[in-house]
N, C-alpha and C positions, 0 to 999 in steps of 0.2 A: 677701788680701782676696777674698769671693767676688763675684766679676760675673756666675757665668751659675745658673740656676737647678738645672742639672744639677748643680753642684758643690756645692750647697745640700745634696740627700741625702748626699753622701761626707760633708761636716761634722758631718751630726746624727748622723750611725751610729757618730762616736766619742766621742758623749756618753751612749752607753747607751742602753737599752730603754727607752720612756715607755711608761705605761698608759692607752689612746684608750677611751674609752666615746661610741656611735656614737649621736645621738637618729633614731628611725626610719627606720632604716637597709637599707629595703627597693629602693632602686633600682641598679641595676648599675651607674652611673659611682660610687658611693658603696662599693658593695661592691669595686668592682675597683679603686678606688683603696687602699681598706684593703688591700686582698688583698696588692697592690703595696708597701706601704710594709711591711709583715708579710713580703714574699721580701725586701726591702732588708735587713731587721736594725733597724728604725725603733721599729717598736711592737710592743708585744702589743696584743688589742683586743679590747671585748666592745659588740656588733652588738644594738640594743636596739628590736626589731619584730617581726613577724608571722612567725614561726620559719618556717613553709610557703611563704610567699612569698619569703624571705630563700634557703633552701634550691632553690628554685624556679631563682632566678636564678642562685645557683652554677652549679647541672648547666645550664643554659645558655649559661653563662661559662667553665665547663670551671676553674672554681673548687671546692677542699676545702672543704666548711665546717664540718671540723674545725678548721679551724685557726683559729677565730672563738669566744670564747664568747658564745652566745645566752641572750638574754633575752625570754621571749613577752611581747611589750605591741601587740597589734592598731590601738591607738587612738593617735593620732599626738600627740594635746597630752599626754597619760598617760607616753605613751614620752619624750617631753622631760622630764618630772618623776622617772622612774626613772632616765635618763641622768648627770640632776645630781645625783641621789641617789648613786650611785657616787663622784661625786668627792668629795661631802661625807663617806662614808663611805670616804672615802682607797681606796678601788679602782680608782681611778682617778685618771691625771694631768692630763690636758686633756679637751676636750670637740672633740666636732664634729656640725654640724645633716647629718641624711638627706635624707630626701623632705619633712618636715616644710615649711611654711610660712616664710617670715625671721620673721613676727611671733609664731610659737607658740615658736618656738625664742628670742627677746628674750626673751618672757615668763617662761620658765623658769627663764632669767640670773637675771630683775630680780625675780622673786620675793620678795616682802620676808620672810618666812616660811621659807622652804627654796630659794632661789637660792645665785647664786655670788657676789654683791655683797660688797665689802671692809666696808660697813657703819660708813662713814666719812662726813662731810658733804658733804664736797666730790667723791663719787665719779659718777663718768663713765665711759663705754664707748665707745671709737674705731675706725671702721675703716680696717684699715691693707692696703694691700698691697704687695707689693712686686712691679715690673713688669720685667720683662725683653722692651723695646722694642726692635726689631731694629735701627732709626737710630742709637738711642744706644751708647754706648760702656760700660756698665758698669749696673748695675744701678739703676734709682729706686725709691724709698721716699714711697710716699703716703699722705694722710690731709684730713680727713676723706672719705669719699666718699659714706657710705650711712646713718649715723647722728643727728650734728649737723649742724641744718639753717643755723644760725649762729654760729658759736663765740663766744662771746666771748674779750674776751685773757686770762684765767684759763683758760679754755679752751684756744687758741692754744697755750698754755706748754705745757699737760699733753701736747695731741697732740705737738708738737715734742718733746717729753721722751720721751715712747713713741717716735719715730721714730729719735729719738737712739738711745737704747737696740738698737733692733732693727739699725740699722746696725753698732752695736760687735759682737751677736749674729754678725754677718756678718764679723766680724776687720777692719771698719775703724776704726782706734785713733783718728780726729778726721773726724768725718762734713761736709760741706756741707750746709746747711739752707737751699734759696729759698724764701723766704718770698715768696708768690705775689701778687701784685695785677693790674689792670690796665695799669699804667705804671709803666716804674722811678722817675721824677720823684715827689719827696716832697711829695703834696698834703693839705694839713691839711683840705681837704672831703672827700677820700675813707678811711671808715673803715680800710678794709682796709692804703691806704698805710700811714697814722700810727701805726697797732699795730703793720704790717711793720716800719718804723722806727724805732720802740720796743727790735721784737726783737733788730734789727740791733745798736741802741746800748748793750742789755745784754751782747752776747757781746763787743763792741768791747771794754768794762771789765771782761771776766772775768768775767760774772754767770753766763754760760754756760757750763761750764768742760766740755771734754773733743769739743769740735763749733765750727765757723763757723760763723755765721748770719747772711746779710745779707738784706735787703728794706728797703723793697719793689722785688720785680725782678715784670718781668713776665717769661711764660713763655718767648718767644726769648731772653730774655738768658739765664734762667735756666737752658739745654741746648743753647744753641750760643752758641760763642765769639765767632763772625763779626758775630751781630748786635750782642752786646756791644762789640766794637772797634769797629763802625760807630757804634755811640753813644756812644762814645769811656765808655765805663762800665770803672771799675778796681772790679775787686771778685775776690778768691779764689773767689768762691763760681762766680761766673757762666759760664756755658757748661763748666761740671763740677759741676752739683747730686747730691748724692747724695740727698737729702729734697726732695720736692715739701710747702708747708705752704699749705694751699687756704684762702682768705679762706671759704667759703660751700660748701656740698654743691650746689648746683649746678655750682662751677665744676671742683671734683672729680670729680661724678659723669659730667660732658660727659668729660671729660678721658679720665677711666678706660672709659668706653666706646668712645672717639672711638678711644684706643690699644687695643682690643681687637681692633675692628668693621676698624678701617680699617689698620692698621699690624701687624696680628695677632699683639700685642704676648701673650707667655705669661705665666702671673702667678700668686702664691701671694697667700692672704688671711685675715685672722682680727682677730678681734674681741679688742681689749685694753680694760685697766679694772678686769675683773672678778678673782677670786682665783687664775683659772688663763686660759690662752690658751684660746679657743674659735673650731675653725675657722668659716668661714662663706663656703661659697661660694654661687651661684647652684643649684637644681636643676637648670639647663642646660649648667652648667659642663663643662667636660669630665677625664675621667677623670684626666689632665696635671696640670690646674691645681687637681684636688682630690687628690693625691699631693701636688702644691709646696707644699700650703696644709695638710697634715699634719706634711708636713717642717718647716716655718717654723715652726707654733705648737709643734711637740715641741720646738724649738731654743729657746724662752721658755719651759719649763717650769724650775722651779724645783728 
């Protein structure tokens, strides 16, 4: 099973080369992260922005940018639309946003016309990351953080389903799912509980087959054992979660910054949903955690 994020590249370099089409792909944690995943053995990639500014920053970086194919598109919403055009036009196997904007780069996805949308009823887009917090003991798997602002429990199910999945991605054969609330006590006034224990009681009967899943836990039971035993709380799941599943994007979004900012916690990230993994880090991300965040959605490519 993988725990650290380092051993995340050695796993995806023996699933073969993936095809990265990069959307405006003009700034240097963006290029040096590709550059990086391209000396691993990760991806080939084709770099879709301002050919002179792209090159610019190479000889800066002491970057080839032979070893990139470029595509000229100056104009950053334009360049989101050529990017996903690659994938649709199978030149590609995943996506990742540049310097672009989070909301030019959605819109491209969600395109009803020429996007990446499965074009299903029920389809949704999650974001997932997966955190490598230096307290913890092994890797967390979160969701949502940056997307849905409320999930509903149709919803709940799909994230947990994506989260499932990316953990098996990771060679664990039966994942932990905390199902996140305020208090592990099962209160029929609070939404978040009553779904949580919903979720719990379908994996209790099999309905979740190949994962645990308990809730509602709140978050010290759900990554330390000690609070769990102090609340006399029996649960496989508790103080070894492998999935964090967040009631609400605020309580994700605190979360996943909180362990960035203050725990300096490193982390891969991308956007599931749609017909292929699309990474999606911060412009301010750093070079690290848009390499992990290559690695990870090239490991969900199909």
């Amino acid at each position: 099973m993988v725990t650290k994020l380092e051993q995340l590249l050695e796993l995806v370099k023996t699933k073969g080369k993936k095809r990265l089409a990069v959307a405006y792909a003009n700034d240097s944690h963006t290029i040096g992260a590709v550059s990086a995943a391209i000396d691993r053995g990760i991806v080939e990639a084709t770099l879709v922005g301002d050919i002179e500014t792209i090159k610019k920053v190479c000889a800066e970086e002491g970057i080839d940018p032979n070893k990139f194919e470029l595509i000229q598109e100056a104009n950053d919403n334009k360049a989101g639309a050529v990017a996903v055009k690659l994938i649709n036009d199978g030149k590609a196997d995943f996506l990742m946003k540049g310097l672009l904007s989070t909301d030019k780069y959605m819109r491209a996805i969600l395109n009803k016309e020429c996007g990446l949308m499965p074009g299903k009823k029920n389809d949704m887009l999650t974001h997932m990351a997966v955190m490598e917090v230096p307290a913890y003991h092994k890797l967390l798997i979160c969701s949502d953080m940056a997307i849905i602002p409320a999930p509903d429990f149709k919803q709940k199910t799909a994230i947990m389903n994506f989260e499932i999945s990316v953990a098996k991605s990771l060679e664990n054969p039966k994942p932990k799912v905390a199902v996140i609330a305020a208090t592990e006590q099962v209160s029929v006034g609070m939404q978040a509980c009553a779904e949580a224990a919903w979720l719990g009681m379908q994996s209790q009967r099999g309905q979740i087959p190949g994962a645990i899943v308990d809730g509602p836990l709140s978050l010290d039971c759900a990554v330390d054992k000690e609070s769990a035993m102090t609340k006399k709380l029996t649960s496989e799941v508790a103080g070894d979660a492998d999935c964090l599943l967040f009631p609400n994007i605020e309580a994700g979004n605190v979360f996943y910054k909180a362990c960035t900012k203050f725990a300096h916690a490193e982390l891969a990230c991308m956007v599931m949903g749609a017909r292929v993994p699309c990474v999606l880090t911060s412009r301010g991300d750093s070079m690290n955690t848009k390499l992990y965040s290559i690695a990870l959605a090239a490991l969900q490519c199909k």
